[in-house]
SERO-4910 file (N, C-alpha, C, O; in steps of 0.05 Angstrom, whole numbers):
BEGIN
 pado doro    nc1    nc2    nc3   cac1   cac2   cac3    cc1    cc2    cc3    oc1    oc2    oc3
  Unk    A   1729    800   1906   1755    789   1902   1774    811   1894   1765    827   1877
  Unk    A   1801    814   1903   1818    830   1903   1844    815   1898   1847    795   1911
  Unk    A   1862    820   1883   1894    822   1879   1903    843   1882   1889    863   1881
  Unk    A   1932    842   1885   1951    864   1879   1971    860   1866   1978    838   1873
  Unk    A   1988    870   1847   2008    872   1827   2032    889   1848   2025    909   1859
  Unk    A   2063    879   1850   2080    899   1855   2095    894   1839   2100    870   1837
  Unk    A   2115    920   1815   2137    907   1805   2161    898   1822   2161    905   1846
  Unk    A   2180    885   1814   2195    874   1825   2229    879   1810   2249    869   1821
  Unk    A   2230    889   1792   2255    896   1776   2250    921   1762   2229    933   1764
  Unk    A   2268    928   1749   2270    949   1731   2256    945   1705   2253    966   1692
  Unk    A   2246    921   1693   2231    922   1682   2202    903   1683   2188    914   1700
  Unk    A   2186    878   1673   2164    876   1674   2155    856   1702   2133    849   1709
  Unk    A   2176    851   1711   2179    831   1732   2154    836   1758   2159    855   1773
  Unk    A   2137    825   1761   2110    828   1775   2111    810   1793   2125    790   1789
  Unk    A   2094    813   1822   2093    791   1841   2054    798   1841   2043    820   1841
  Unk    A   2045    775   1840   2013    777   1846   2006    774   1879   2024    763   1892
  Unk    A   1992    779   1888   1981    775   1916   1958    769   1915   1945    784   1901
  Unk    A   1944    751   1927   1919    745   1925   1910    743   1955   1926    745   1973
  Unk    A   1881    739   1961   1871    749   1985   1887    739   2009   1894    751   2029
  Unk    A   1892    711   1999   1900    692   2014   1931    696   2016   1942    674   2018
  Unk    A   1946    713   2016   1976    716   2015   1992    698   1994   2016    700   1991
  Unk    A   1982    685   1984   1994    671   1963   2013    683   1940   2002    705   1938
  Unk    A   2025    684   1929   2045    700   1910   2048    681   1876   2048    658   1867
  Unk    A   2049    700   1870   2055    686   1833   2070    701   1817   2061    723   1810
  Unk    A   2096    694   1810   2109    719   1794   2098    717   1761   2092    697   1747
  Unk    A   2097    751   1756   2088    747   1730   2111    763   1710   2129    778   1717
  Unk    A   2105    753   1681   2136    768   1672   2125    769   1639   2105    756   1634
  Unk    A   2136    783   1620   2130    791   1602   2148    770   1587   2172    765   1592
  Unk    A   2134    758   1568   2146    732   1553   2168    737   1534   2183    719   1527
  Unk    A   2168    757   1527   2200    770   1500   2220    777   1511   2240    782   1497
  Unk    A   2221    777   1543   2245    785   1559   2264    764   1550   2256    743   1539
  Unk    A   2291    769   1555   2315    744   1552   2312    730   1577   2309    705   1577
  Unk    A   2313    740   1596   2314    725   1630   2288    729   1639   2285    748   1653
  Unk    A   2262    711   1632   2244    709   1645   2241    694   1668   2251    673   1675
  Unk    A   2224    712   1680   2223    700   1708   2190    693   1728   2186    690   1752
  Unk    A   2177    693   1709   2150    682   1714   2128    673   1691   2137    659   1673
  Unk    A   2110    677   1690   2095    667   1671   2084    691   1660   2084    714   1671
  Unk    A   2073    684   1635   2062    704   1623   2027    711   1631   2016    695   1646
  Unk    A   2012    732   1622   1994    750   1632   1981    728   1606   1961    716   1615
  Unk    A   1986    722   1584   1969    695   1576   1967    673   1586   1946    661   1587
  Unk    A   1996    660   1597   1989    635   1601   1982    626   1624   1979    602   1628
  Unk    A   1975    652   1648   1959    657   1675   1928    650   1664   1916    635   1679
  Unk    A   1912    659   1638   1887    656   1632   1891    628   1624   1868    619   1630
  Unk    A   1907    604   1614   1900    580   1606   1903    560   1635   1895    537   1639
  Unk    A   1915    575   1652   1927    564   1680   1898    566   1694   1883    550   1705
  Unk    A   1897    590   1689   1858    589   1703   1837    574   1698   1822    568   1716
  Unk    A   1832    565   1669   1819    547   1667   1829    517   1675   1816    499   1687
  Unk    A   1856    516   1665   1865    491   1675   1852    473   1699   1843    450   1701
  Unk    A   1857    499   1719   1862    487   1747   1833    495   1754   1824    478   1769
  Unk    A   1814    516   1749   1795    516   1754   1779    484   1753   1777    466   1770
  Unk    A   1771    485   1727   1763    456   1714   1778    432   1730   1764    415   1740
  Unk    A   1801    431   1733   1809    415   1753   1794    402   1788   1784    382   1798
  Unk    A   1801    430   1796   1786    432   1816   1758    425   1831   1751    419   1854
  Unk    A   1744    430   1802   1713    424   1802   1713    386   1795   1696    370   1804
  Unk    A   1736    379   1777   1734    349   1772   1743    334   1788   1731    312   1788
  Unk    A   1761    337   1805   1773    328   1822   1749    318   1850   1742    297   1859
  Unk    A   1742    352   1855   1714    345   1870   1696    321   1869   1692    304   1887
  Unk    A   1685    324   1844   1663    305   1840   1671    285   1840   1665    270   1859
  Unk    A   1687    276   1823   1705    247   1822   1708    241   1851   1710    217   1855
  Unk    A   1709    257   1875   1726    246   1901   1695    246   1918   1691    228   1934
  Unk    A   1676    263   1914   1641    252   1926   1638    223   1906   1626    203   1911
  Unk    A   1649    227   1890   1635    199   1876   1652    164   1878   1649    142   1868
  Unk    A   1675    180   1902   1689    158   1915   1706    147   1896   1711    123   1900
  Unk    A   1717    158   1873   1730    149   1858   1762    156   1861   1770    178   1868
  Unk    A   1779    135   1856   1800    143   1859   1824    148   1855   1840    130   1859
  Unk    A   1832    168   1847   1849    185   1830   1877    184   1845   1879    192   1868
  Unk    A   1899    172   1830   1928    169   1838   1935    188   1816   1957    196   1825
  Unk    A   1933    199   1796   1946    222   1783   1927    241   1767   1911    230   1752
  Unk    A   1928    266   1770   1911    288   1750   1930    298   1735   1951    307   1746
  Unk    A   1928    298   1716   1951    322   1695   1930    332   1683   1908    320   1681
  Unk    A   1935    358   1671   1918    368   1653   1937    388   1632   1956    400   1642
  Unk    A   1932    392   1608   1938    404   1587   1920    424   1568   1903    417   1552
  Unk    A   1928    449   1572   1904    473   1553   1927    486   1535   1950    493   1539
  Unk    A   1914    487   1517   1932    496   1502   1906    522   1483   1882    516   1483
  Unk    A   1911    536   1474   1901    558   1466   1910    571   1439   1934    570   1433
  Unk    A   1888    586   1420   1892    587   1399   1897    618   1398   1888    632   1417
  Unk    A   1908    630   1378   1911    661   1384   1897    674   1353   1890    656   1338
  Unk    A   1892    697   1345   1896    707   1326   1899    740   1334   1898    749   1357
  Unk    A   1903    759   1303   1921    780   1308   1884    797   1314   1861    790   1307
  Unk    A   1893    821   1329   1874    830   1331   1874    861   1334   1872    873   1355
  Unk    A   1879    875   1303   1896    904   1315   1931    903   1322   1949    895   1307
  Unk    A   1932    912   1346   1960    907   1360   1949    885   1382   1959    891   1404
  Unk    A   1938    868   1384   1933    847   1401   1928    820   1393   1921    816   1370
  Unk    A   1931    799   1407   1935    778   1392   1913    758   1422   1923    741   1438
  Unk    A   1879    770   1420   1879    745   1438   1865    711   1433   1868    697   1413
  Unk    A   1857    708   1448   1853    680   1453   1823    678   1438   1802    689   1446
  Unk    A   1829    657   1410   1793    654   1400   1785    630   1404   1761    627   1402
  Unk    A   1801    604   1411   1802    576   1429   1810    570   1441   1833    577   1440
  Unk    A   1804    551   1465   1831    540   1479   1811    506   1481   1787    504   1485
  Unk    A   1832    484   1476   1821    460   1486   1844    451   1516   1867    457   1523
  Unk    A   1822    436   1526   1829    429   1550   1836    391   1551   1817    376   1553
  Unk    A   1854    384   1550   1861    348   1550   1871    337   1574   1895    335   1577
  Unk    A   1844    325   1604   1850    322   1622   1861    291   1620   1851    274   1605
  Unk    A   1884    286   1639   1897    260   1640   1891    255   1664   1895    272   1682
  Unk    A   1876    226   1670   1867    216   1693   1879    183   1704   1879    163   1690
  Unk    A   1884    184   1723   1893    147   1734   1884    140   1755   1879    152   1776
  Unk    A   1881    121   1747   1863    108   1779   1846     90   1777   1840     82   1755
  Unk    A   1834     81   1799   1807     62   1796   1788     82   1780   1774     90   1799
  Unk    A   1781     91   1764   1752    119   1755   1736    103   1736   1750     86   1723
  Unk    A   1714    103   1733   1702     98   1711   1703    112   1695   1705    133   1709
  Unk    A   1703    121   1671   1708    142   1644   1688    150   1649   1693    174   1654
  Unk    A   1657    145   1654   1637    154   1647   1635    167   1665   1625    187   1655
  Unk    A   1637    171   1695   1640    174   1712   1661    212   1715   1654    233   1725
  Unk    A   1682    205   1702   1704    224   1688   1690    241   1666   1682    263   1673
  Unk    A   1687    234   1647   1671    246   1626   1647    271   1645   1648    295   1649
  Unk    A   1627    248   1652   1606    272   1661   1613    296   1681   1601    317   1684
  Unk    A   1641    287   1696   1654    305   1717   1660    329   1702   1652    352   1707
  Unk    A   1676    321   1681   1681    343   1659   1661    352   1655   1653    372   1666
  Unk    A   1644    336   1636   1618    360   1626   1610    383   1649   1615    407   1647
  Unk    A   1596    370   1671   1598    385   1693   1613    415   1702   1607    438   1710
  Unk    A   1625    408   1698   1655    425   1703   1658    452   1682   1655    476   1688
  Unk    A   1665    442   1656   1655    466   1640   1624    474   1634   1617    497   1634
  Unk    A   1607    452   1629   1586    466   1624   1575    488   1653   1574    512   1650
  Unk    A   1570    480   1669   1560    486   1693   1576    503   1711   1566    525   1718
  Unk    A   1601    497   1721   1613    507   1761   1633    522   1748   1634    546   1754
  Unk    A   1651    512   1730   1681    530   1731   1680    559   1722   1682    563   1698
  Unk    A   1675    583   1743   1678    599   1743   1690    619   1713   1679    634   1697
  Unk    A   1716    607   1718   1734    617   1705   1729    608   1672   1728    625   1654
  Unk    A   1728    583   1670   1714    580   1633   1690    593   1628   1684    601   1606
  Unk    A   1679    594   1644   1645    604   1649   1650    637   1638   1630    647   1627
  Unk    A   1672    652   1640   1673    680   1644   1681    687   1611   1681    710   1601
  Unk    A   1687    665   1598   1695    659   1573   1677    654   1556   1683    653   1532
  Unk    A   1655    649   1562   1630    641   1544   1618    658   1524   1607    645   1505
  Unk    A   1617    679   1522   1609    691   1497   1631    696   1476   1626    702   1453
  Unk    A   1658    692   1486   1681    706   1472   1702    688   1454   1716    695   1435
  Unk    A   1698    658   1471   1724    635   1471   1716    611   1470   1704    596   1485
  Unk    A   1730    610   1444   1705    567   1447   1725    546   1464   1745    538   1453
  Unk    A   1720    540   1480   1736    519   1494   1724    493   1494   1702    486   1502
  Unk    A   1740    482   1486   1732    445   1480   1747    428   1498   1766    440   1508
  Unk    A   1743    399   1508   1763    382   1521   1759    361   1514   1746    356   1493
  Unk    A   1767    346   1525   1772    315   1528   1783    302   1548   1801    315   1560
  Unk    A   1778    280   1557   1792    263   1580   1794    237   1575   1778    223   1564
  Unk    A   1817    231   1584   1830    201   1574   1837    195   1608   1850    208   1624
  Unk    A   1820    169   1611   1829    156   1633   1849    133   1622   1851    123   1600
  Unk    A   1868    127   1657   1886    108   1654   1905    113   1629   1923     97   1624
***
């Protein structure tokens, strides 16, 4: 797997490229005129949607059916040196539809314990917790 980074202004303003031509602007969060997201909140976006992705799946082999996904990560910081990274993040998936919870629930477990890549890469370093509330 490959990206590429180009800046795009005079100062932190970044465009991502991913294999797939896809684009994502990235931008340094203390700027006055930001213009993308930050290089942190790209890592809570990854899990987000990773975990998503994997729940959505199963839930849709398991014929269940989903009229809205939202999801919410939110992440804990502390100081570290001159760095400040990530020592939790919980994950609070919002689900509607015909689903059974239990059904939801194990999709989740699934999801982080097992497939999502991206929480998975976090495992010795980042405690990540969730929850899901159907309907």
């Amino acid at each position: 797997m490959k990206i590429t980074l180009e800046r795009k202004n005079q100062d932190y303003l970044l465009e991502a490229k991913g294999v797939s031509g896809n684009t994502l602007m990235i931008d340094h969060s203390g700027m006055e005129n930001v213009q993308g997201v930050s290089p942190m909140e790209l890592l809570l976006m990854g899990v987000g949607s990773c975990s998503a992705i994997d729940i959505i799946h199963i839930l849709k082999k398991q014929r269940q059916e989903i009229t809205s996904y939202k999801v919410e990560v939110t992440g804990e910081r502390y100081e570290l040196d001159d760095s400040k990274p990530f020592k939790a993040m919980h994950v609070t998936v919002f689900l509607e539809g015909d689903i059974d919870p239990i059904k939801a629930q194990k999709a989740a477990d699934l999801s982080f314990e097992k497939y999502c890549s991206v929480s998975k890469s976090f495992d010795n370093c980042i405690a990540i917790s969730f929850n899901v509330e159907v309907n």
